[in-house]
N, C-alpha and C positions, 0 to 999 in steps of 0.2 A: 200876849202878842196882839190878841184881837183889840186890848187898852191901846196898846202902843200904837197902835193902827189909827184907833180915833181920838187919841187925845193927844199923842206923843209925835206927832207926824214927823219936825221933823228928825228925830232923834231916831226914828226907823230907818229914813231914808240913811241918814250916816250910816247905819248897818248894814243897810244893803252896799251901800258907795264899797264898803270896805269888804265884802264877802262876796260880792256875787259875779263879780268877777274873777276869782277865785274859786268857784264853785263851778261857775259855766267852763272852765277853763276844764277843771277838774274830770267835768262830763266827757271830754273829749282829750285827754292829757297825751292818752296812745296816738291820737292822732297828728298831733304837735302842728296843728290850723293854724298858721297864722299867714294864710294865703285868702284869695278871692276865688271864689266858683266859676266855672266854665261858661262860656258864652250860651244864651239861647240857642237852641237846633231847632230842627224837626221833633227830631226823638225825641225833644224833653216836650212841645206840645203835644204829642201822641200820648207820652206817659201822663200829661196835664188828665186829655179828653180820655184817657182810660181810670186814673184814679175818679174821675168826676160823673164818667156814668157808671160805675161802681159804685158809687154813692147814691145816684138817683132812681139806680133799679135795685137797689138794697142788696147787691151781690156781686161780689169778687170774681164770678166763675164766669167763662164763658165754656162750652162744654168743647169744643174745634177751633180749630183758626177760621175757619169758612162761617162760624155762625154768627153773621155780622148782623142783620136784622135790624134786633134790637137795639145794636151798640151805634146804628144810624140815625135812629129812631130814637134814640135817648140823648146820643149826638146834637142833633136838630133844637132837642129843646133846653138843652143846657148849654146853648153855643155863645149866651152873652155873659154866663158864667164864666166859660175856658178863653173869651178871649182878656175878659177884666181880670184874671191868674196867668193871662201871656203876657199881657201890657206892661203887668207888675215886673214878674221876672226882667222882663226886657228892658226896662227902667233899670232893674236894682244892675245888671247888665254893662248900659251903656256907664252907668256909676262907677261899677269893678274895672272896666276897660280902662279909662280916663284915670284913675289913680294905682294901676299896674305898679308903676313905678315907686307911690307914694307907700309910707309903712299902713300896715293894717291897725284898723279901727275896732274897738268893743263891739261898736253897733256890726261892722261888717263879720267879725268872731262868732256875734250870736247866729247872724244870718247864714252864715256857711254851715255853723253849724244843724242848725235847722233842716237845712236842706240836704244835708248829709244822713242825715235821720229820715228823712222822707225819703230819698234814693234806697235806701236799707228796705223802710216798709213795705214798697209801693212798687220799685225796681231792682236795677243793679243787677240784672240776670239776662237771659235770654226766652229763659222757660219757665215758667213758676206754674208748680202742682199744689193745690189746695187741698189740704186731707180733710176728709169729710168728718164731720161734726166735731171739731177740736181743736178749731182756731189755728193750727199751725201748717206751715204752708213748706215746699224745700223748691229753691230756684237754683236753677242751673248756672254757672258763669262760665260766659263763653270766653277762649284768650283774645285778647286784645292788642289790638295789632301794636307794636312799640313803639309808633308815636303818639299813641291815646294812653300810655300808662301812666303817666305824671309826675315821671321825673321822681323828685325829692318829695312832690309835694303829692303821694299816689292817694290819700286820704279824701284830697278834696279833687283833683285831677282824674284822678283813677279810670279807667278805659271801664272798669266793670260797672261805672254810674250812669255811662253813656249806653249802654244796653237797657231794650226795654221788653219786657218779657211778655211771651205768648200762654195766656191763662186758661191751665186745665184744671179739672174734676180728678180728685184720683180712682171716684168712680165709674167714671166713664174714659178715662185717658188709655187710646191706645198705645204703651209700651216700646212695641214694636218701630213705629212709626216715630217717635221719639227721639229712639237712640239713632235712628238713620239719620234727622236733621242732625244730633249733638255729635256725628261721625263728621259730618259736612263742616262744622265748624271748626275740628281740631283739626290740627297745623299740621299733625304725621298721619292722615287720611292713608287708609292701605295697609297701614302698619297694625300691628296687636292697640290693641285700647288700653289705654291708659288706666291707672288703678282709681276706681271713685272713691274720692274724700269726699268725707260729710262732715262739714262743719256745726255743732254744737255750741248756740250764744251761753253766755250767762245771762243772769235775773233781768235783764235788760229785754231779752227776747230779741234780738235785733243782731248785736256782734257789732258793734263801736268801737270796742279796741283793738278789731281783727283785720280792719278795712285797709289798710296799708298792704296787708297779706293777700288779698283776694287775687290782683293781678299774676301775680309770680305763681301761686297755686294754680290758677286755672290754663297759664299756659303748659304745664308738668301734669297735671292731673285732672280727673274727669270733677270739676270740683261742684259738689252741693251746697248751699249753705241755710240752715233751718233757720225762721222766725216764727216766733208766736205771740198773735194777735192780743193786742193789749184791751182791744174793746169789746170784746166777746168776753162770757160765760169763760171763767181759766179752767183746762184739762186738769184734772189729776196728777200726781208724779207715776203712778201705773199708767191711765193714758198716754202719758208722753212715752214713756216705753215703749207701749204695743204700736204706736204712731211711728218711731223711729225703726221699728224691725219691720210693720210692714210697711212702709218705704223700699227696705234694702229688697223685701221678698218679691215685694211685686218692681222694683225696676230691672232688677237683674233676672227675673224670669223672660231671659230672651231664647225661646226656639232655637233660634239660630245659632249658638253659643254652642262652642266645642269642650272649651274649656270652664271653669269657675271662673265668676268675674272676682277680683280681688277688691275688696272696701276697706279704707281706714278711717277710722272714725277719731276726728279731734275736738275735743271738746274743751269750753275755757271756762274757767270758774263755775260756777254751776253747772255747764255745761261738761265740764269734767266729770262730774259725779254722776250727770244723767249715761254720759259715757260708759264708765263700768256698770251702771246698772244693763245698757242696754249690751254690752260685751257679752254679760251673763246670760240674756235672753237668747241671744244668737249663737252661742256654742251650744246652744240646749235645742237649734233646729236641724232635722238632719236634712239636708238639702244640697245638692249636687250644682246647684245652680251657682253657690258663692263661695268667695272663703275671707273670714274676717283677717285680712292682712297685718294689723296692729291698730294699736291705738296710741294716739298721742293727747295729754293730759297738763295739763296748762292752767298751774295755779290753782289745782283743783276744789272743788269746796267739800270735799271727801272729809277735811277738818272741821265744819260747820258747826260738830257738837264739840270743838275745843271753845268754842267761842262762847261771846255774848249777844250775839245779835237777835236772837231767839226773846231774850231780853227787853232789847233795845228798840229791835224795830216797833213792836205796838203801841212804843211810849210815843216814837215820830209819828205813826200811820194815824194813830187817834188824835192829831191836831186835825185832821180834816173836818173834824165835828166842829171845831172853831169857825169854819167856813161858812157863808153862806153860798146858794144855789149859786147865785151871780157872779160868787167868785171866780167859779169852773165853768162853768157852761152856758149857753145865749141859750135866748128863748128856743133857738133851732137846732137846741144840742148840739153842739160845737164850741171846741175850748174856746174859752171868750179871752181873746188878749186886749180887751178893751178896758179895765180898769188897769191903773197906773201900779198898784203897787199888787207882788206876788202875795200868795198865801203863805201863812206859816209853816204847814208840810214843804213846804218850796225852801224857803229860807233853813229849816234848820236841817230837813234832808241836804240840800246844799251845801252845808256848812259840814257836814257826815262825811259828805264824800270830799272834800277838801282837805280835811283830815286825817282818812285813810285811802284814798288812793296815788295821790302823787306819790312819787321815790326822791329822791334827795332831789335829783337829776334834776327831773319832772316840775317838783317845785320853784326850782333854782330860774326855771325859763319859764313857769307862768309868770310868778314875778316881774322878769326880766322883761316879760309883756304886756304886764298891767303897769307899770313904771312907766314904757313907750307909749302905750296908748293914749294914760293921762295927758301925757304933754300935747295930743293931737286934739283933746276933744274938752268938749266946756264943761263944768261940773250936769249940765243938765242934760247931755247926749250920757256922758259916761252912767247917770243916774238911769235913766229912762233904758239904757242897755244893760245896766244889771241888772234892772228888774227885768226885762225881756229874758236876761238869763237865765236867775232864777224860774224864769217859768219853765224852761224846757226839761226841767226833773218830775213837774206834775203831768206837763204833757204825754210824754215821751214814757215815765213810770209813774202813775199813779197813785195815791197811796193805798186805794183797795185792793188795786192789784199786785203793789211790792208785799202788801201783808199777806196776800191770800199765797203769792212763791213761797216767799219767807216762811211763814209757817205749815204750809202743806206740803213743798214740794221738796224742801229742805233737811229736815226730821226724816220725812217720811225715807227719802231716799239715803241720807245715811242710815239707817237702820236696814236698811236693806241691804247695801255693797259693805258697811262695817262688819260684816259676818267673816270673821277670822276663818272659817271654813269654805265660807265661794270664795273668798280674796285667793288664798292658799289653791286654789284648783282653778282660779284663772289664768289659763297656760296662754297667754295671747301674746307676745312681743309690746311691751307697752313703754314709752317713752314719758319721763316727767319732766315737764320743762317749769322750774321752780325761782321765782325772783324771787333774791335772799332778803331783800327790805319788803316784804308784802309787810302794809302794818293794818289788811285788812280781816288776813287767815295767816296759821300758824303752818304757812308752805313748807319752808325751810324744813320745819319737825316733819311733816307732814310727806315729806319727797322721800325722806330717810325711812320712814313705817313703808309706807308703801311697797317702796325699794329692794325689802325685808319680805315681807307678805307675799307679793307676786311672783310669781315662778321665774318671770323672763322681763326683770324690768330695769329700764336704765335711767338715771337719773340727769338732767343738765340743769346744774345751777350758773342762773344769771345774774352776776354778781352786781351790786346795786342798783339792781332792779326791783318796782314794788309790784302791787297788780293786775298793772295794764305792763306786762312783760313784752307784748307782740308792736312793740315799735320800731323805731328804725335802729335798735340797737340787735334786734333779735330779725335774721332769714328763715322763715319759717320750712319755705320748699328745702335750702338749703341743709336745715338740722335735720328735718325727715331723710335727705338723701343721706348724711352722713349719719344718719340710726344707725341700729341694730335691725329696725323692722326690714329696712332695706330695698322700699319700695318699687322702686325701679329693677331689681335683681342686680344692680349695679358690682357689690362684692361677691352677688352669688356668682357671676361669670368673669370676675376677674382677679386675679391672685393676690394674695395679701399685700396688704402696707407694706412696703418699703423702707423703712426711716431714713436709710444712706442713701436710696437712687431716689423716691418719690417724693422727699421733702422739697418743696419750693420755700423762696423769700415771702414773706408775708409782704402784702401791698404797702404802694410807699406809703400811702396814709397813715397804715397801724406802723408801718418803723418809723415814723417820725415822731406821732404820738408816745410810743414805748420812749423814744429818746427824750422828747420833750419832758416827758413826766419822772421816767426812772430815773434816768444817764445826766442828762442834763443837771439837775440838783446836788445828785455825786461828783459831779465836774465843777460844777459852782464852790463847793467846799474843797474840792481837795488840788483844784486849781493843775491839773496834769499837765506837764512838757513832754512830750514826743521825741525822739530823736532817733536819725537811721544810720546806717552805715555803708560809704562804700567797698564792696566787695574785692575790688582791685586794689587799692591806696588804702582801706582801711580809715580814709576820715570821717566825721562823724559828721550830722548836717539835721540844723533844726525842721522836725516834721517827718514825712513818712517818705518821702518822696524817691528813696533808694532802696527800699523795700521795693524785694523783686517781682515782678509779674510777667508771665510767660504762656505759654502754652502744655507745661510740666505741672504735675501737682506741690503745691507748696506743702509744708511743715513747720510750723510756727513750736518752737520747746523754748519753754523758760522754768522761771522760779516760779512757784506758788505762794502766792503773801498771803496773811494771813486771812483766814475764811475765805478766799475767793472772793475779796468785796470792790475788787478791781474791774472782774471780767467784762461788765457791762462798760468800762470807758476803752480798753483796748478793743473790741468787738466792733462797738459803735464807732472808735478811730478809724479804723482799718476800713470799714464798709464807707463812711462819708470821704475820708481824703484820699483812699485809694480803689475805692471799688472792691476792695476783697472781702468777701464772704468764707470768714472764717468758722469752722465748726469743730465748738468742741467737745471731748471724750472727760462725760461724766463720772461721777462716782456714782456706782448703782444707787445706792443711799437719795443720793441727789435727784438721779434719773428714772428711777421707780417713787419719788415719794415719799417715802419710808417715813420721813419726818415729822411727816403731817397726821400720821396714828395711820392705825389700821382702816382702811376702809371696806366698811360692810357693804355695802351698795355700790354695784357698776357705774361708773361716773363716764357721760359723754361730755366732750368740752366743743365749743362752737371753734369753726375754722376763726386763727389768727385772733381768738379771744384777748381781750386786754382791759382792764379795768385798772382805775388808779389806787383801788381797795384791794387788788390781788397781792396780799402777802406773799405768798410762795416763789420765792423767783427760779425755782428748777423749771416753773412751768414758762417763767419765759426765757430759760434759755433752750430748751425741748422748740417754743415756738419759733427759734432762730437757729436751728440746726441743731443744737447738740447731742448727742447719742451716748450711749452706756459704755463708757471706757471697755474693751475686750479686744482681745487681736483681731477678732474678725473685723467687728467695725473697725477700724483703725485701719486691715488691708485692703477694704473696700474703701475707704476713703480715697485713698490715694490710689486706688486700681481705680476708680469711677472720673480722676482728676479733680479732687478738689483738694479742697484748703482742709488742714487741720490743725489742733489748738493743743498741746501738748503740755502739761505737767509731770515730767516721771517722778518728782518728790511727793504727789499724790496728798493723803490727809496728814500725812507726817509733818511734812512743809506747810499747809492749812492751818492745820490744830499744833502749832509749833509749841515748844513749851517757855519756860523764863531761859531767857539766854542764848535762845537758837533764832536770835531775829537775821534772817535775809540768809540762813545756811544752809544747802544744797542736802536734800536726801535720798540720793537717786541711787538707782541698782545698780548692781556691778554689770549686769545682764545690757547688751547692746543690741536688743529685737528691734527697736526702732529706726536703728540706723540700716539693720539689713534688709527692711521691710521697703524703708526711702530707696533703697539703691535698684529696689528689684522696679519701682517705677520709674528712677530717673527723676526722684523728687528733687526739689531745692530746701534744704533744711535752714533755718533762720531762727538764729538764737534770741532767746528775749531778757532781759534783764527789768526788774521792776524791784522801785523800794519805795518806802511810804505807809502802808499802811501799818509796818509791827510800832511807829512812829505814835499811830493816833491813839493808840489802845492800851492801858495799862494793865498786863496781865496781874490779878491777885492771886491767883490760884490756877497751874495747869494740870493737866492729865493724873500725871504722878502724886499731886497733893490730893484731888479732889478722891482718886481711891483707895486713900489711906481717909478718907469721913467718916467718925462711926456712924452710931443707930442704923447701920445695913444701908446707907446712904451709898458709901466706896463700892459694897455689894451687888446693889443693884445699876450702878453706872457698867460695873464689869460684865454682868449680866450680859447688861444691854448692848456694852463694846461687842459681844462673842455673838450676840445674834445678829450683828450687821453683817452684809455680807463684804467680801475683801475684794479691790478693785483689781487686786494682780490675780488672774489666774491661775500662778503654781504655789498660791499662797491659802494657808486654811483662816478660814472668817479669824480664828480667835488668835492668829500672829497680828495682826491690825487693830491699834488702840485707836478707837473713832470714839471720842471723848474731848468734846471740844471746851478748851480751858475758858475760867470762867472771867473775862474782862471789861473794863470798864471802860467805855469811849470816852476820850478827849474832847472836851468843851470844842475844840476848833481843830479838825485832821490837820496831820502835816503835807506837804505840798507832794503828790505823786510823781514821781519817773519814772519814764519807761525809756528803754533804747534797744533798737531790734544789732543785732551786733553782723559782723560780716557774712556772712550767705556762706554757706558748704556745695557746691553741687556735686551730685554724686552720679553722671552720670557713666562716668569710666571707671565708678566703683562697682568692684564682682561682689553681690550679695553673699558667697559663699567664703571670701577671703576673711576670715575672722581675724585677722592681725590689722588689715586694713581697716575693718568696719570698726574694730577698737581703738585706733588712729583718732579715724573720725569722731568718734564717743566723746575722748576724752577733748579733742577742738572743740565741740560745742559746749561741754560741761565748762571746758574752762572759759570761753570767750561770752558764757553766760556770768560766770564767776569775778570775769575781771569787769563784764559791764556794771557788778554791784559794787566792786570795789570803788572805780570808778565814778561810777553815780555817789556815792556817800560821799567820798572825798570834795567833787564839786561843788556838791549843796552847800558849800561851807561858804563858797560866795554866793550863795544868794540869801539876803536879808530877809526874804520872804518865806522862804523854806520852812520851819518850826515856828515860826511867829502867825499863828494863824489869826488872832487880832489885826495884828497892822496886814495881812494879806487882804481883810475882809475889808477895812475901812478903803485901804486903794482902790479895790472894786466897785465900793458904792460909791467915790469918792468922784474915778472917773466912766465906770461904767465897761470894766475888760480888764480881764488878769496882769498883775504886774510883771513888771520882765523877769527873769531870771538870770542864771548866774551865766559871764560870757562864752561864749563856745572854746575859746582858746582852753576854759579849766577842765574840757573835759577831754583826755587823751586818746588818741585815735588810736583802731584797733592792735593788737603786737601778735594775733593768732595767723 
């Protein structure tokens, strides 16, 4: 590299053109920057004239607010310094103002970023305590009023950047006097204190990928957040321990304190690990003053010895010896950004973390912003801002000091919390919050040992997520409230989940998304007609638009096609053209799981989760109402007025076998109609054909359990251990053995028709003659809607032809018509 440097120039710069954009990006991926920084204040020249006589009297500390002396006096003579660093900002300033509207630039990427790193170091608190001899420091964040959080863009906006901190000694800092101002600042003054979080960075020392969290944390919780000093002498991984407990011992030693103050401790990637180590030191103090409330664990690097980077790193860290003095530092000891091209630690650390941190996501939109930028800028801005970028990995982590984490802080501390016997006796409430694409630690494995090992631990997997997990895809305050740990006492003083009364609709953004991504693609192929019926007359009428709604609970009973591979287009029907919120009564099977294997480890799921990777779709019909088929649920449905979604053919009708395409297997038993009549429901039959179309059964139920080599054996097994969706039925009268079939190159074209409406409300739930009336009206006007439906589709040319269906689509862009309303005969029930 050092050759490439003086002989290859510009064959380097190409390298960089192409990586350090990429790389810069990478350093900041959790934050997804592609904004401009906030205007000059006050505040940020206070924070200027304090990082600046910090510097000039070789010390971070002031011991009081009142010990100004010095800081006037150092003030005075560093004053042509702090104004040529206002000038500047105020410059880069009036630049960001003026092109608000225009797209962001490399050079302006690098610069936010920069300054977002400085805010981390320097402020972004309101208090900042210096721990004596150890380089690391814990600032307070005050909440932030909601027009200072920043919106989308809270990374670079953030209200906790506009805060500039008042600098203690924790040797001298009075305690007391402390938490009275941090009482003045929070928002429910009067009230109990909120639980202190302490935030835990990784190898970074700073928390770069947590900075979008800071605001929403500190208005919920007394929030800390630790950094350690990258230019200083590095602590130990014991120092960092005994730094981190006595933190917790000496600020909650408050007098006045009736009760334990509660702390939770969250830690991110390394700072996970320092985490459980410190969980361990503070169960082992006995002290009335605190109580460790939980921990939350984040990507932990608790895997560090799966890894290679033990390896890897000293092969990066020893390009530094390729450097000369000049490369890193001016005559005045100060990084020197005055030569044009990065160091090799720069470049191929760079190039490191490009590789392993972005997630699919992550990558997919840095691209999508080095693509944008190009076209703004001339090869010799984009050049001259990747190398700026590349430098902010030497700046920001050095390579003496990534080696000196790396290998001392890293080992050392898994070998410590690795002890299957502290794991095993850490009774603390611990949360793991695990992105399943990390491709920088073996998370995923890593959440599951864990999960196993600790007494009281719960896992949440963020599905393609790498990393930097804590972005706009992940609520941090919000998954801590929905823990286990429970921080707020939230479910300690309020009565369990609900699943029938307390489920809400997911936000329209996640149903659109669920629709765009699921429903919609199922809808593209299998091209569905809708049809309703009127209730009086009996005619039929393209779309939903006679499908009843009222102030009665509805009842939605049909057929069950084959696998249930429908329910996502009727669901999403029914909610976009009519507003109804339908829910339906699962198979336990379905509704617990079951399919997905046995799960060892408590799984938490984020509110309204949705990923376009989530195979399992019982979890998104759980996140759009549905519930565990059982009388109960079912009476509280329609006792609470809502909508329900009824199959009584159940897995029968589902897992059909050869020859039972579109035929009814419902019970003789009529609970459903006398349950509707005790509320006044409106029953509405549903008719659906199409799917037994797309799929060629080769083998169902009855062949697959006549399979030798114990094959038939163990499906039977396995039928007997499912549990049965009818209550007066034992698990092993229900064959759950789903036949084994072949999807059609092209589905055939889906119908649905809700047929004449029953209402029941002058029906006596007790008249079993009457209620059996009714039974057989819906079984049959379900019946004749499939006769019905089959016989039409015979005029539509489109129906089985799922070729010429698809080329009409692309051909003019919207499903072709179908067959005309006259073939399809109005009701006779």
């Amino acid at each position: 590299l050092r050759r490439l440097r003086s002989c290859h120039y510009l064959q380097y710069h190409t390298t960089m053109k192409i990586y350090a954009p990429l790389a810069a990006a990478s350093l900041c991926v959790a934050s997804r920057v592609v904004a401009f920084s906030p205007p000059m204040h006050q505040h940020r020249r206070a924070a200027i004239l304090s990082s600046a006589v910090a510097k000039e009297t070789d010390t971070h500390i002031v011991e009081t607010p009142a010990s100004s002396t010095a800081t006037k006096d150092a003030a005075e003579r560093l004053d042509d310094i702090i104004d040529a660093r206002v000038e500047t900002e105020q410059e880069r300033t009036v630049s960001s103002t003026s092109q608000q509207t225009e797209e962001s630039t490399m050079e302006q990427f690098v610069t936010d970023m920069r300054s977002v790193y400085s805010d981390l170091e320097n402020g972004g608190g309101s208090i900042k305590v210096r721990m004596a001899n150890v380089g690391a420091s814990f600032t307070y964040v005050a909440p932030s009023l909601p027009s200072s959080s920043g919106g989308p863009n809270k990374q670079i906006f953030g209200g906790w950047r506009n805060q500039v901190p008042t600098l203690y000694d924790s040797t001298t800092i009075d305690w007391n006097e402390v938490q009275s101002d941090i009482v003045e600042t929070q928002p429910h003054s009067g009230a109990e204190a909120p639980p202190m979080l302490i935030y835990l960075p990784g190898l970074d020392g700073l928390g770069i990928s947590a900075t979008a969290q800071f605001d929403d944390l500190a208005s919920t919780f007394e929030l800390w957040r630790m950094t350690v000093d990258k230019s200083t002498a590095q602590p130990s991984f014991s120092q960092l321990v005994s730094t981190v407990v006595k933190f917790v011992k000496d600020s909650t030693n408050n007098a006045d304190a009736e009760t334990p103050r509660e702390v939770i401790l969250v830690g991110e990637s390394f700072g996970g690990l320092l985490t459980c180590a410190v969980a361990m030191a503070l169960k082992n103090v006995k002290s009335n003053k605190f109580s460790l409330k939980g921990m939350t664990l984040v990507n932990p690097a608790t895997s560090f010895d799966e890894t290679n980077w033990e390896q890897f790193v000293p092969l990066l860290t020893s390009l530094r010896y390729l450097e000369s003095q000049e490369d890193i530092v001016d005559s005045s000891g100060n990084f020197n950004f005055v030569n044009e091209l990065p160091t090799p630690y720069s470049v191929l650390g760079g190039m490191a973390l490009a590789a392993t941190i972005p997630d699919g996501n992550q990558f997919s939109n840095i691209l999508e912003f080095i693509l944008g930028t190009a076209k703004l800028s001339t090869n010799e801005q984009m050049l001259a801002a990747s190398a700026d970028g590349f430098r902010l990995l030497a700046e920001y982590l050095p390579a003496s000091v990534l080696e000196t984490r790396v290998l001392q802080w890293l080992p050392v501390g898994t070998s410590v919390v690795n002890n299957v016997e502290r794991l095993t006796k850490l009774d603390v409430p611990t949360l793991v919050i695990a992105g399943n694409d990390d491709n920088m630690l073996p998370t995923k494995e890593e959440a599951n040992r864990l999960g196993k090992l600790l007494p009281d631990c719960v896992k949440m997997e963020v599905s393609g997520a790498g990393h930097f997990v804590l972005d706009a895809r992940v609520n941090l305050t919000e998954v801590l409230i929905d823990s286990h740990i429970d921080p707020l006492d939230i479910q300690k003083n309020s009565p369990p989940y609900d699943p029938v009364r307390d489920w809400k609709l997911p936000p329209d953004d996640v149903v659109r998304a669920v629709i765009e991504k699921r429903v919609n693609p199922t809808k593209e192929r299998a091209s569905p007609v809708f049809y309703s019926t009127d209730a009086t007359t009996g005619q039929r009428r393209l779309g939903l638009s006679l499908v009843p709604t009222n102030d009665r609970p509805l009842l939605i009973v049909g057929n069950h096609q084959l696998f249930g591979q429908d329910l996502g287009m009727i669901i999403s029907q029914l909610l976009e053209d009519r507003n109804i919120v339908a829910r339906g009564l699962a198979h336990p099977t379905v509704a617990e799981g079951l399919l997905r294997g046995e799960q060892e480890v408590r799984t938490q799921r984020r509110r309204y989760e949705f990923g376009e990777d989530v195979r399992f779709e019982g979890d998104l019909f759980q996140m759009f109402g549905a519930v565990k088929v059982s009388p109960r649920n079912f009476f509280r449905l329609l006792q609470t007025n809502q909508t329900a979604l009824l199959f009584p053919g159940g897995v029968k009708e589902a897992l059909h076998g050869k020859g039972d395409d579109y035929k009814l297997f419902w019970p003789e038993k009529t609970d459903f109609v006398r349950i509707a009549a005790k509320f006044n429901a409106t029953i509405v039959p549903l008719s659906a054909i199409g799917a037994a179309d797309s799929a060629d059964i080769v083998a169902d139920a009855n062949e697959l359990l006549n399979l030798p080599f114990g094959i038939g054996e163990n499906l039977a097994n396995f039928s007997k251990s499912t549990v049965s969706a009818r209550f007066d039925a034992k698990d092993d009268d229900e064959t759950f053995i789903p036949p084994l079939a072949v999807p059609k190159p092209f589905p055939a074209r889906h119908y649905f028709l809700f047929g004449r409406s029953f209402d029941t409300t002058l029906l006596d739930p007790n008249n079993k003659d009457e209620c059996q009336r009714i039974y057989r009206g819906v079984k049959n006007e379900v019946e004749e809607g499939i006769d019905a439906l089959l016989s039409a589709r015979k005029d539509d040319p489109y129906a089985l032809d799922g070729v010429k269906r698809s080329s009409y689509q692309r051909l003019f862009g919207k499903d072709p018509p179908t067959f005309p309303l006259s073939s399809l005969p109005k009701s006779s029930s």
